[in-house]
C-alpha positions in Angstrom: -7.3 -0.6 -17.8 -6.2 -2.6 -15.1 -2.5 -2.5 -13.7 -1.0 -5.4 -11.8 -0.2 -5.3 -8.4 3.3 -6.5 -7.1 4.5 -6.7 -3.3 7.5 -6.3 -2.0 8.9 -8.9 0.0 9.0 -6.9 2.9 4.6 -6.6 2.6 4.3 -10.3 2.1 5.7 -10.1 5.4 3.4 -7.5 7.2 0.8 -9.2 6.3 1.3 -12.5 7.2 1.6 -11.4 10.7 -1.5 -9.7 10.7 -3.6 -12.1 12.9 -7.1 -10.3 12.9 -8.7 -12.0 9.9 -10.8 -9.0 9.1 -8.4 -6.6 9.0 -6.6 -8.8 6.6 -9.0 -9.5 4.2 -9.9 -5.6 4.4 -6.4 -4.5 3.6 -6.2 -7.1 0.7 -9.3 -5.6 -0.6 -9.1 -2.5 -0.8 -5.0 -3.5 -2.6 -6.9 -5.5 -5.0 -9.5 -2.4 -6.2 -6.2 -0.2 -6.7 -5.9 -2.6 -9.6 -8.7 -1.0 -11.1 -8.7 2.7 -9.6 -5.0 3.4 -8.4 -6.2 6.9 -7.4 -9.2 6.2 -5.1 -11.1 8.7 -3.6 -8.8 9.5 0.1 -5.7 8.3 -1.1 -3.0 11.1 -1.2 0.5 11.7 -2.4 3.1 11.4 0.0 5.0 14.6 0.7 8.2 13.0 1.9 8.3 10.6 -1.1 7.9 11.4 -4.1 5.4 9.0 -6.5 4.9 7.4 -3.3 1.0 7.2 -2.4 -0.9 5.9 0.3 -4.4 5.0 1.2 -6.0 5.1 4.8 -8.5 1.9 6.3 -8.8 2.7 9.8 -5.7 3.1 12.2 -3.8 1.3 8.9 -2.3 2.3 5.8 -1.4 1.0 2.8 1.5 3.0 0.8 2.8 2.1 -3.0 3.9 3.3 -6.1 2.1 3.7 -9.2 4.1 3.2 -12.7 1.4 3.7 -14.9 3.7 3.1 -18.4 4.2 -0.1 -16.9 0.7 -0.5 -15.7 2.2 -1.5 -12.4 1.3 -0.5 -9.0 4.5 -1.9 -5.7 2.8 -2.0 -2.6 6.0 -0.8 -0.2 4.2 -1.4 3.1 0.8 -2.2 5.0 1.1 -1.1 8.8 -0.8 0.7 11.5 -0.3 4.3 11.1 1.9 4.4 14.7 4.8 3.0 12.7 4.0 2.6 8.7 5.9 6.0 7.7 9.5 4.6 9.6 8.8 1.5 8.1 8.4 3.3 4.6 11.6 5.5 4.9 13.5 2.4 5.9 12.4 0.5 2.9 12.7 3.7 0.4 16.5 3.8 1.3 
């Protein structure tokens, strides 16, 4: 089964300013297998948040929800790990 994936405005964003072409096309990778696996191995539920998940690639992470009866995963936020949690809680309010 294979959910969609939807970004927030806010993401579209983040990522368009990320100038390190690498990094980019890692980070949309590893959003595009969540598609197929929205529970990889090393992602972890968010304490702070409920239903809010994240997964680790380097010093970046990647945070989102997962509907499954909607077979829908929002990706809130792709950041560095210095600032991605503020930028989460400002988004989640």
């Amino acid at each position: 089964m294979t959910l969609r994936i939807v970004f927030s405005r806010a993401v579209e964003n983040d990522l368009a300013r990320i100038s390190n072409q690498s990094t980019l096309r890692r980070l949309i990778r590893a959003i595009e297998d969540l598609a197929d696996n929205p529970r990889p191995p090393g992602a972890r539920k968010l304490r702070s948040a409920t239903s809010v998940w994240r997964i680790r690639l380097g010093d970046w992470r990647v945070c989102y929800t997962i509907e499954d009866e909607r077979l829908l995963i929002l990706v809130l936020t792709a950041a560095r790990r210095g600032n991605v949690y503020e930028r989460l809680r400002q988004r989640l309010k």
